[in-house]
N, C-alpha and C positions, 0 to 999 in steps of 0.2 A: 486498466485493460486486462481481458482475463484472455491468456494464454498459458494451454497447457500442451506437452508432448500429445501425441496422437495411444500414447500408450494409453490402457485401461487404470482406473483409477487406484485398483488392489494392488498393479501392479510398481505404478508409480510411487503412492504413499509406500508402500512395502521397500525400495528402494532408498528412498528418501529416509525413512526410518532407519536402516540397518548402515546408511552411508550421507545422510542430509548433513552432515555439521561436523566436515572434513576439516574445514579453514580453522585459523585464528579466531577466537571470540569478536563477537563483531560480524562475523559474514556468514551470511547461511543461502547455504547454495544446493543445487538440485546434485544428485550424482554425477560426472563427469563426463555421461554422453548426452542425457537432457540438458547439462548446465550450455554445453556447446550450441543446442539448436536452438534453447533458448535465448542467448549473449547476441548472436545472429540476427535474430528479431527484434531485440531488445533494441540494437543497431540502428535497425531499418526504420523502425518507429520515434526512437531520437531523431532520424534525420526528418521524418515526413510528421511534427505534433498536429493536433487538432490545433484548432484556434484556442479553443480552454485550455490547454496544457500550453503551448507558447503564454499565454496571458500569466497562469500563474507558474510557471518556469520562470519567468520576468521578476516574477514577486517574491521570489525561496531561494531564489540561485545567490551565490558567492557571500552566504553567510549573512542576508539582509534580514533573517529573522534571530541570528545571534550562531545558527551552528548550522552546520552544511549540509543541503539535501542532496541525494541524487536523482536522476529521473531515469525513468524505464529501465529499473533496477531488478536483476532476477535475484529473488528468495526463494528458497525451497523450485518446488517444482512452477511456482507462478513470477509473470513479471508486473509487477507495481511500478504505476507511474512515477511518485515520490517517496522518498524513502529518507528518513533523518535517523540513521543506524544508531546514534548515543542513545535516543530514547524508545530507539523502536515503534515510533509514528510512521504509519503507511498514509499517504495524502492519496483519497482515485478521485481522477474527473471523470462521470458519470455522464456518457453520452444517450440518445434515445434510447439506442438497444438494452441497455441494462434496467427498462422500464417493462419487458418482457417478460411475461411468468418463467418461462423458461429460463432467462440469463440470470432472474432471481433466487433463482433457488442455486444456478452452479454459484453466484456473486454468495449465497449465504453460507455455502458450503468452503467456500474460500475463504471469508471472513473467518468462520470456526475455526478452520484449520489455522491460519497466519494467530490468531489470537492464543490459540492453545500453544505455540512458541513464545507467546508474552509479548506479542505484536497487539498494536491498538493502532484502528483504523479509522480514519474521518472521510467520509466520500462527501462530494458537492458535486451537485448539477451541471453540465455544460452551462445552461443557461443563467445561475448563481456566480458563478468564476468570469464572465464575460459581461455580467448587466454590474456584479456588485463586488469589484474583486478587494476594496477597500474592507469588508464584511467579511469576505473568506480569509483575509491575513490573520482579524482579528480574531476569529473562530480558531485560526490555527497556531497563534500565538496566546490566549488559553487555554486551550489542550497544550502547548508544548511546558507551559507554567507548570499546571496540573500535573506532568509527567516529572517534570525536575522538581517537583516538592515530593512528588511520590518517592520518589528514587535516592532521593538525600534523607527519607524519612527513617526513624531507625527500623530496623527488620522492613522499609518499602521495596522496592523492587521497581518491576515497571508494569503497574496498573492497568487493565483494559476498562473501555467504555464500552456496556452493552450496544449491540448494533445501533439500534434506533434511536440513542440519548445523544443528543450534541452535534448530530452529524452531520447537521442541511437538511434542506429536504432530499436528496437522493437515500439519505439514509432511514425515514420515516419508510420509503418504500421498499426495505428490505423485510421487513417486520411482516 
């Protein structure tokens, strides 16, 4: 889900830059008065998910793929549906609108930016999470492989996947 403050974009990253990465290691959060409107929303959207987000909410919660995600978790100035902070895997379920030239370009502009933190992002389809969610575990337990060999490797860190490689089809269409 892409939510951002109503602020302009200079003015947000400019923000986030000079104050994004207040917390402990581990949590990266918007400035203090975006983190608030966003936490807010972040809320309201836990309580009301789409059906593809309950279906894989169902499938990542309480550590059933080995480490614990959150959902509709704010980073920086955006909120991600899932989020598994040891590896820095952002999970998004891709609903129709993000098939809109417009939602693609702000969805690519997001991606950059969350990646240029050392975020790596997998997005699947509403309709991929809902027909085939035995598929999407498994997509999303090698990417979490892939990241924990990265990160155990000497000098690894945590690796991104260019946009369109490994991602489902919703991630073909960010390309």
């Amino acid at each position: 889900m892409n939510m951002k403050a109503s602020l302009d974009n200079n003015q947000t990253l400019s923000s986030l830059e000079e104050g994004g990465e207040t917390s402990s290691p581990g949590y990266h959060h918007a400035d203090p008065f975006l983190y608030r409107i966003l936490e807010e929303e972040a809320k309201r959207m836990r309580r009301f998910p789409t059906e593809a987000e309950s279906i894989l909410w169902e499938a990542v919660r309480r550590k059933q793929l080995g480490l614990r995600f959150r959902r509709q978790y704010v980073i920086y100035g955006y909120i991600v549906d899932f989020v598994c902070l040891p590896l820095k895997l952002i999970i998004e379920a891709d609903g129709e609108y993000h098939f809109t030239e417009e939602q693609q370009e702000i969805d690519k502009g997001r991606h950059d930016f969350l990646v240029s933190k050392g975020f790596c992002l997998l997005r699947f389809t509403n309709q991929e999470i809902v027909t085939d969610i035995e598929q999407v575990k498994y997509k999303i337990m090698e990417k979490m492989e892939e990241l924990r060999s990265n990160t155990t490797a000497v000098g690894g860190g945590n690796q991104t996947t260019p946009p369109s490689e490994g991602l489902g089809e919703a991630g073909r269409v960010l390309m």
